[in-house]
N, C-alpha and C positions, 0 to 999 in steps of 0.2 A: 533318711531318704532325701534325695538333692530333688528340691520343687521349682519346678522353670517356671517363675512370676511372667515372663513374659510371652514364653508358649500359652500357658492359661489365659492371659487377655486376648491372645488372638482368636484362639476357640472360642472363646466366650462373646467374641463382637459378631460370629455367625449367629446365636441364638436370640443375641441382646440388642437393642437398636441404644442403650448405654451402656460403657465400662468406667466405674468410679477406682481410679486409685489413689486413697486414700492418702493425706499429706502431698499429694503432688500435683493430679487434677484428673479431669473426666475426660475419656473419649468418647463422640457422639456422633453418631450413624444415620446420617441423613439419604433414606430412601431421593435418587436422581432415576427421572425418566430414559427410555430411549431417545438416545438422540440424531439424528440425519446431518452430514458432512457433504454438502452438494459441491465442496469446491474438492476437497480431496477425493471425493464419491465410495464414502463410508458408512457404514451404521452402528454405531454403537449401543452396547447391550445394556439392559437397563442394571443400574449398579449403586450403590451406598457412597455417600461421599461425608470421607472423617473430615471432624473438626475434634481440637482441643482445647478445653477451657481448664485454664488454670483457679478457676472458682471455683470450683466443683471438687474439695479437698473433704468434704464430711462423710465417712466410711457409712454406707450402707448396708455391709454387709454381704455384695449379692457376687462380691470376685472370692471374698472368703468359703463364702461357703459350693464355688466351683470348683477352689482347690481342695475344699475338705472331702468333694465326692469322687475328683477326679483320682487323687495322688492316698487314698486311703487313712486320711489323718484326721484330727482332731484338731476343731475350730481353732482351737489358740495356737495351735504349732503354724496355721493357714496363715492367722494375723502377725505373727513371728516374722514368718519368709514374707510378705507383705513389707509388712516395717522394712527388713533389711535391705528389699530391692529399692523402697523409696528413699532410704538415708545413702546408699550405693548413688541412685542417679542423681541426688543433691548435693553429695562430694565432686561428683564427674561434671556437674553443671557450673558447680563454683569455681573449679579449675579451668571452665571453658572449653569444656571437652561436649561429644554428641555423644547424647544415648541414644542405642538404636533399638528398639520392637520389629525383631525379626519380622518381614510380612506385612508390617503396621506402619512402619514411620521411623521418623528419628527427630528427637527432642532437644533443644539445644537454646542457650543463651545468645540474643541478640545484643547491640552494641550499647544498646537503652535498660540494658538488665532484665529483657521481657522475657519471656518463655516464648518460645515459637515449635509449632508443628509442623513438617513435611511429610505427607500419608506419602505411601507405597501407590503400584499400582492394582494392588490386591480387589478384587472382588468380593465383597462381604454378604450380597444378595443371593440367598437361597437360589432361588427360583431361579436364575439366573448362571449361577455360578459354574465356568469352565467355557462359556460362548465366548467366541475370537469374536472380533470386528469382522462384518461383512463387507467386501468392497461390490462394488455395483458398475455399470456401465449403461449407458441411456440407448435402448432399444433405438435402432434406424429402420424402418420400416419402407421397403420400394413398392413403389403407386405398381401397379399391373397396367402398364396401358392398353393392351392387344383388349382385357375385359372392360376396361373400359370403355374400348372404342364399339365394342362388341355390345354393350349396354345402351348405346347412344342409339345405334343402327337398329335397334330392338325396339327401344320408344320410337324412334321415328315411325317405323314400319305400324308399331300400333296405332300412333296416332293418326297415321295416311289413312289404315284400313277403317279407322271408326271415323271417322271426319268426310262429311259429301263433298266431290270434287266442288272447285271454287271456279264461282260463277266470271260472265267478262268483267264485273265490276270490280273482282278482286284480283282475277289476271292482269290488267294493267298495273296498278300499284308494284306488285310482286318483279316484273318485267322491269319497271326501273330502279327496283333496288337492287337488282341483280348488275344491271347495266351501267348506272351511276357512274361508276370510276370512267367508265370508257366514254360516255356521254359529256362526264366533263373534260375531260383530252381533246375529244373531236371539238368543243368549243371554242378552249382554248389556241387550238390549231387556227380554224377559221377567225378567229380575233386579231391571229399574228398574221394571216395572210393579207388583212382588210388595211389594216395599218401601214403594213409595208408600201401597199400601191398606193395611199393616200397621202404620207410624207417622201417616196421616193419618186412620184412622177414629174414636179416642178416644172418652169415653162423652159420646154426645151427649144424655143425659138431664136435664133441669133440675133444677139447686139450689136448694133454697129459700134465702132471707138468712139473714144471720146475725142471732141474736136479738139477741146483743149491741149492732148494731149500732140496734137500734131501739130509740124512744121515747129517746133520749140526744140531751139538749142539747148544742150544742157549748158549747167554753170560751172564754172571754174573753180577747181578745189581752193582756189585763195578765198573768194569772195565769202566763203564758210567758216572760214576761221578766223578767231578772235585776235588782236592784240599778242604780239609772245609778251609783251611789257605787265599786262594786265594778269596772263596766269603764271607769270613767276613771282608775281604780287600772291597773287592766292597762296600757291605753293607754300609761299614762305609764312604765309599768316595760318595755315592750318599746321605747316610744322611746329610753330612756334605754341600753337595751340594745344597739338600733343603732347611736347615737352610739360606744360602749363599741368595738365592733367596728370600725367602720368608721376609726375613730382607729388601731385598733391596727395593721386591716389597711395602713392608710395606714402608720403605723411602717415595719411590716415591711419593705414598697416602697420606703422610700425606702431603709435601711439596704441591702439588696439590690442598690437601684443604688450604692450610694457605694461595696459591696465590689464590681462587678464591672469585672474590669480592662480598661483601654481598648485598642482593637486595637493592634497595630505597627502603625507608619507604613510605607508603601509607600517601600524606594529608590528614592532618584531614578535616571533615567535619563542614563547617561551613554555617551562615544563614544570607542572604542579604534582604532588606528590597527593594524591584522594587517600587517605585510611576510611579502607571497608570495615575492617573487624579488627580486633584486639584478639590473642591468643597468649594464654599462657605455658601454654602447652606445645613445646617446638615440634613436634610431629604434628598437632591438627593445623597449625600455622603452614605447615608446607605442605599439608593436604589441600588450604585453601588456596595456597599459592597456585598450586597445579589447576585448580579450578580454572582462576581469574585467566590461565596462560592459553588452557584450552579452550575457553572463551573468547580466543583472540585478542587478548587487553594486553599490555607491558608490563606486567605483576611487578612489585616491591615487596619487599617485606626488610624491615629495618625496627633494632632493639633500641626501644625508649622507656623508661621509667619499667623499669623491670617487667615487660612485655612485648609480645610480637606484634608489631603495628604490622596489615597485613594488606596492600591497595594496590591502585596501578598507579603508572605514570602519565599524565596528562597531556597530552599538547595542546596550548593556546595563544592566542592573541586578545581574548577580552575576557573578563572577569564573568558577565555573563555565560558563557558556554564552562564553567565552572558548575555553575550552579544547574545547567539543562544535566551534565554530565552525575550529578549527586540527584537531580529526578529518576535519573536511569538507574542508578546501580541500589539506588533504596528500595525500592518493590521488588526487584529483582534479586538480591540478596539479603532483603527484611532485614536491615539495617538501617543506623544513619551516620551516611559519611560525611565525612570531616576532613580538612587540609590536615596537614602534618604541623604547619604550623599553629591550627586551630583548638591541639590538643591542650588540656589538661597538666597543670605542673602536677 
């Protein structure tokens, strides 16, 4: 009878909140709350989230005796198809190949020799199991104003009918707050009227000339004018003056530009080759390649020392954005990249 090793851990992780497989490592089912998305306007259901620890290699027992109930067999044939399936994904690991758990994950070699897990987006929570994400949208509620005003007119009216009419002493007060605005206009008015007659009345009585100013010949346009001797002297000593300046300010200028330093030149632009992963395996190599492409990156891939170095191509101008650009692509593809030159003889 053909025993599916990894239909069984999947079954097995709805009842177990661990799956031990033995020689390889454990999977482990960490109950996650619901969670609220106020920017997307989602809700997520509450669900199990895997981890894998490759510590966790000491048989238990508790996957063996799921297949022995499941698939009608005897324990040892259970640990048999066990074994097989772990010496199977430790052949496909050393070659640098992905195993994958239909439902579960997929298990694979990083650039460091690590084991690395990527769950599914499966559901492992009972309770829970088979609920979509709810989206939401934030209630707008419109004010009623007609009842409002209708509410307003209602306390008033209560309040007039329980309240004794107000006596003269509180009629006056009431009277000028109603009036106010128009009390201050009319004062204003009257302040601009007072003003006007007190600076526009002035003494409108006639002066007579000035005596001075009578029986006085005027003067003759000579007697007003200087010397021509005298402002063609000037003339010539303010042009000489401008020449004088404008020389110097020119100096200045140029001394000025001859001390100011010339920019740096811009580096030029060059192109570094990042290895993401090693592949020895030419089909998972250009399975990654396709990753990196629909990624939007410049993917490479190039045979060195009998493997698929497998990266993009870089553009830069400083040795820094080198190194932000291998921040980026090491958590994101749980690696550690490396230049092409950085490699390994």
């Amino acid at each position: 009878m053909q025993i599916d090793v990894a239909q069984a851990i999947k079954e097995l992780l709805y009842k177990s909140d661990s799956v031990i497989i033995p020689g390889l490592g454990g999977l482990i089912a960490t109950p996650v709350p619901a969670s609220v998305d106020y920017v997307q306007g989602s809700v997520e259901p509450p669900s199990r989230k895997l981890e894998f620890n490759e510590n966790l290699v000491i048989n238990d027992g508790v996957l063996a005796r799921f297949i022995e109930e499941q698939y009608t067999v005897s324990f040892r044939e259970a640990v048999e198809a066990i074994t097989d399936f772990v010496n199977e994904a430790r052949e496909a690991l050393e070659r640098r190949e992905i195993v994958e758990i239909p439902e579960v994950g997929r298990i694979y070699l990083d650039y460091q020799q690590q084991i690395r897990f990527m769950p599914d987006k499966t559901n492992f929570a009972v309770d829970s199991f088979g609920l979509p994400p709810v989206n939401f949208k934030p209630v707008v509620r419109e004010r009623d104003e007609g009842a409002a005003v209708g509410a307003g007119a209602a306390a008033a009216t209560a309040g007039a009918a329980g309240s004794p009419p107000p006596g003269p002493a509180e009629a006056a007060p009431s009277f000028v707050k109603r009036n106010l605005p128009w009390l201050v206009g009319l004062g204003a008015v009257l302040t601009a009227v007072v003003l006007f007659i007190v600076f526009s009345g002035g003494d409108s009585s006639p002066k007579a000339p000035d005596k001075d100013r009578l029986n006085v010949s005027p003067k003759s346009s000579t007697e007003n004018q200087p010397p021509a001797d005298d402002d063609a002297v000037a003339e010539d000593n303010i042009g000489a003056m401008d020449e004088n300046n404008n020389a110097a300010a020119g100096g200045e200028s140029s001394v000025a530009e001859a001390e100011k330093p010339a920019p740096p030149a811009e580096p030029e632009v060059k192109e570094a080759f990042i290895v993401v992963h090693s592949f020895k395996n030419p089909r998972n190599a250009n399975n990654f390649y396709n990753v990196l492409s629909e990624a939007g990156y410049r993917a490479e891939k190039r045979l060195w020392n009998g493997l698929q170095r497998v990266g993009i191509i870089f553009p830069y101008r400083y040795t820094t954005e080198i190194d932000s650009m291998k921040q980026v692509l090491g958590p994101k593809y749980k690696s550690g990249p490396k230049l092409f030159e950085e490699l390994e003889e």
